[in-house]
C-alpha positions as CSV (number, residue, x, y, z in Angstrom):
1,X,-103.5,16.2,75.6
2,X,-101.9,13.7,73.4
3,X,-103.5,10.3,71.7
4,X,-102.6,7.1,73.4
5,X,-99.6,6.2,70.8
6,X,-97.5,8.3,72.1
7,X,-97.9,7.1,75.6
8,X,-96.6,4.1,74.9
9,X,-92.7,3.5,75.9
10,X,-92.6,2.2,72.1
11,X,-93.9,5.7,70.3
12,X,-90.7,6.6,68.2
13,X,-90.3,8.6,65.5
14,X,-88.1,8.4,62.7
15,X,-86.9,11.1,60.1
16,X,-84.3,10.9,57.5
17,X,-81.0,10.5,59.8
18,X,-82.9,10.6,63.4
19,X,-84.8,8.4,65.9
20,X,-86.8,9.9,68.5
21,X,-87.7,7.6,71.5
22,X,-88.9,7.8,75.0
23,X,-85.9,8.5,77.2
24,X,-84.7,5.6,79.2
25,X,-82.5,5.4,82.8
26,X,-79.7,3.9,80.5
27,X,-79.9,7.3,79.0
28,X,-79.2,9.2,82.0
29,X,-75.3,9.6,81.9
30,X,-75.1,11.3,78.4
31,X,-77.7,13.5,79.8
32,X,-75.8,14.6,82.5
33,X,-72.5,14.5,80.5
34,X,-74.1,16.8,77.6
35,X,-76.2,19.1,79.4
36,X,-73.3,19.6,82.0
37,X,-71.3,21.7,79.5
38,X,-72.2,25.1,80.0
39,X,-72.8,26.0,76.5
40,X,-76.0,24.1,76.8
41,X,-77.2,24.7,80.4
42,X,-76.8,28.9,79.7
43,X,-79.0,29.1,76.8
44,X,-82.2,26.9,79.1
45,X,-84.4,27.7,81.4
46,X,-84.4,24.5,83.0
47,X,-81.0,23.1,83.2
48,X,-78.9,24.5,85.8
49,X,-75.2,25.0,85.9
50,X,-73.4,23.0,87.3
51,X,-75.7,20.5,86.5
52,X,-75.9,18.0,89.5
53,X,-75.6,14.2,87.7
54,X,-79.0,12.9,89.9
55,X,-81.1,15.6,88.0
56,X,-80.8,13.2,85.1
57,X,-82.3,10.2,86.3
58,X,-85.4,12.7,87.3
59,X,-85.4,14.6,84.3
60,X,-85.8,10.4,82.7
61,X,-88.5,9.4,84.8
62,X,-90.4,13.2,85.0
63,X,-90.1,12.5,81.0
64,X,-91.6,8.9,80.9
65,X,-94.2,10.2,83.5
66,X,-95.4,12.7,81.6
67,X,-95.5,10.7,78.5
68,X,-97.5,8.5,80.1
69,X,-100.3,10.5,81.2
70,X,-100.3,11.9,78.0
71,X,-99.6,15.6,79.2
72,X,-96.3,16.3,76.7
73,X,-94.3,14.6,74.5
74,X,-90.6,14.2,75.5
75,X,-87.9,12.3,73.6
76,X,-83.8,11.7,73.1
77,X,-82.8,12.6,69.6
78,X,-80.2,10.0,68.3
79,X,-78.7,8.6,64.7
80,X,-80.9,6.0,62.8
81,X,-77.4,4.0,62.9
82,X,-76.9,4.7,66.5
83,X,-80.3,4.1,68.4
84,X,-78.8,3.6,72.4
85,X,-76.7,6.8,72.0
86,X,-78.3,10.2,72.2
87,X,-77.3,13.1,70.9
88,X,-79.9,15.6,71.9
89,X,-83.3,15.8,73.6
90,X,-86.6,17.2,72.7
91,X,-89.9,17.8,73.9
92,X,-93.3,20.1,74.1
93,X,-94.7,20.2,77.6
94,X,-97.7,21.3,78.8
95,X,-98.6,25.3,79.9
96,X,-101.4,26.9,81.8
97,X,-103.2,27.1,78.5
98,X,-105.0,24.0,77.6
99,X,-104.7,24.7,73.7
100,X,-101.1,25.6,73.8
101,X,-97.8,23.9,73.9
102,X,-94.4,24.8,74.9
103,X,-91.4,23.8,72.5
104,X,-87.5,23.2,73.8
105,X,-84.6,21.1,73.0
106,X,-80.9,20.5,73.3
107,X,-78.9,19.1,71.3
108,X,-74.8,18.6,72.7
109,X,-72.4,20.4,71.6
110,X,-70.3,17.7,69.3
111,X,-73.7,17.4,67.4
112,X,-74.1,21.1,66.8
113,X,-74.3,22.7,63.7
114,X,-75.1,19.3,61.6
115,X,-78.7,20.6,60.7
116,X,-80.3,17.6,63.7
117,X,-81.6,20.3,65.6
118,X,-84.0,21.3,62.8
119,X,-84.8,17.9,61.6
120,X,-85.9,17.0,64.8
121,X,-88.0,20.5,65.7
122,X,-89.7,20.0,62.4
123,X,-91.2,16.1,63.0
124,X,-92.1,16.7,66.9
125,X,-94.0,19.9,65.5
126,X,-95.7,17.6,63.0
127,X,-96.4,15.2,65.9
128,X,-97.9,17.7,68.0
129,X,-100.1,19.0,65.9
130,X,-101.6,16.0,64.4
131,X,-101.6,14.2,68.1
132,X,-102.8,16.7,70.0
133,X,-105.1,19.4,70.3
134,X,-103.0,22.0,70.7
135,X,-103.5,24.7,68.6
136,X,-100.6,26.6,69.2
137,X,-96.7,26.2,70.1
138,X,-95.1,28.6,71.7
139,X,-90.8,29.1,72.6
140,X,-88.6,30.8,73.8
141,X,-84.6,31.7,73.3
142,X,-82.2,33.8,74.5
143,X,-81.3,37.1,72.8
144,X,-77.9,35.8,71.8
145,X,-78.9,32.5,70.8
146,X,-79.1,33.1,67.3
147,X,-79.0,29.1,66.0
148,X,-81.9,28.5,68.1
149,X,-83.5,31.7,66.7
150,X,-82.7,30.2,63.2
151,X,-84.3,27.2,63.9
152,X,-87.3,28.3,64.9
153,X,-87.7,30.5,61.7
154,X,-86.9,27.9,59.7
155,X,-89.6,25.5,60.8
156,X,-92.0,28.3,60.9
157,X,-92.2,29.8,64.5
158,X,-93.0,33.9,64.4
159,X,-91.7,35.9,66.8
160,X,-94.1,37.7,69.4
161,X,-91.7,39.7,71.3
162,X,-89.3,39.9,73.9
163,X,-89.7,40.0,77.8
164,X,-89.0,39.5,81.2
165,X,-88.9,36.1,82.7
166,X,-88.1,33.8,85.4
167,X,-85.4,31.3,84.6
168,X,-85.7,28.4,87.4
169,X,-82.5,27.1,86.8
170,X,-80.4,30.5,87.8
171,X,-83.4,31.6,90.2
172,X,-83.3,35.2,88.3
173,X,-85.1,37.2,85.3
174,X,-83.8,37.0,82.4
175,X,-84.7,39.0,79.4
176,X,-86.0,36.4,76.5
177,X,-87.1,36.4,72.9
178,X,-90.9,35.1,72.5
179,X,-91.7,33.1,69.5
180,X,-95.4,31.4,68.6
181,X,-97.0,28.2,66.1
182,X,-100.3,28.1,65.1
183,X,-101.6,25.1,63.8
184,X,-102.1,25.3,59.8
């Protein structure tokens, strides 16, 4: 799905105050020390609670994999001045639809509410749509996540709708707030 920069381990992109890179195993203790705290792990799908410390190195080498073969686009968030220490991660992964592409993110909790989230949602949504052919993003977010929900508004997501669906990481439903992108 994505053009052969990106599946190069040296794809990065930079914004204003951010780096995005390719996740690396050196990587994988921040990941399991942020996404342990269960502020983060209860508004995801994904990331289960408590979060067990050899998930990370996966989630690093899934990541890389999948960059690879071109099939998503995942990358650690961290500070222009501060390239080896992440602060967040990001990503849009494949779905079962080959024009569409779903968007998620993290960022930990000492880094919240310092306007990264956004800068980094807005320049992997510009990456996906100009290297890829994905014509739409879709996401998803809790009810009660109302930053997330914020966010997504602000970088231009709509929201479709709420339902019904299963969240891997507590093995249960879980009622969720639908949001779409179509490319401009």
């Amino acid at each position: 799905m994505f053009k052969d920069i990106t599946r190069d381990d040296v794809y990065r992109i930079e914004t204003r105050r951010l780096w995005l890179r390719w996740p690396r195993l050196s990587d994988a203790a921040a990941i399991a020390h942020y996404v342990s705290d269960r502020k983060i792990s209860d508004m995801t799908a994904r990331i289960p609670h408590p979060y067990p410390p050899q998930d990370a190195d996966r989630y690093v080498f899934t990541t890389r994999e999948g960059n690879a073969d071109g099939k998503g686009l995942g990358l650690v968030i961290t500070r222009l001045g501060a390239p080896t220490e992440i602060i967040g991660a990001i990503g849009l992964s494949p779905t079962d639809r080959p024009d569409t592409l779903e968007f998620g993110y993290w960022i930990g909790v000492p880094h919240w509410g310092q306007g990264y989230a956004t800068e980094a949602a807005q320049s992997i949504v510009a990456a996906g749509f100009s290297l890829s052919h994905a014509s739409t993003l879709m996401a998803t977010v809790k009810p009660e996540n109302t930053a997330s929900k914020r966010i997504l508004a602000k970088i231009g997501f709509q929201e479709t709708g709420r339902e019904s669906r299963f969240m891997p990481a507590r093995q249960r439903e879980e009622v969720i707030d639908c949001f779409r992108l179509t490319r401009v």
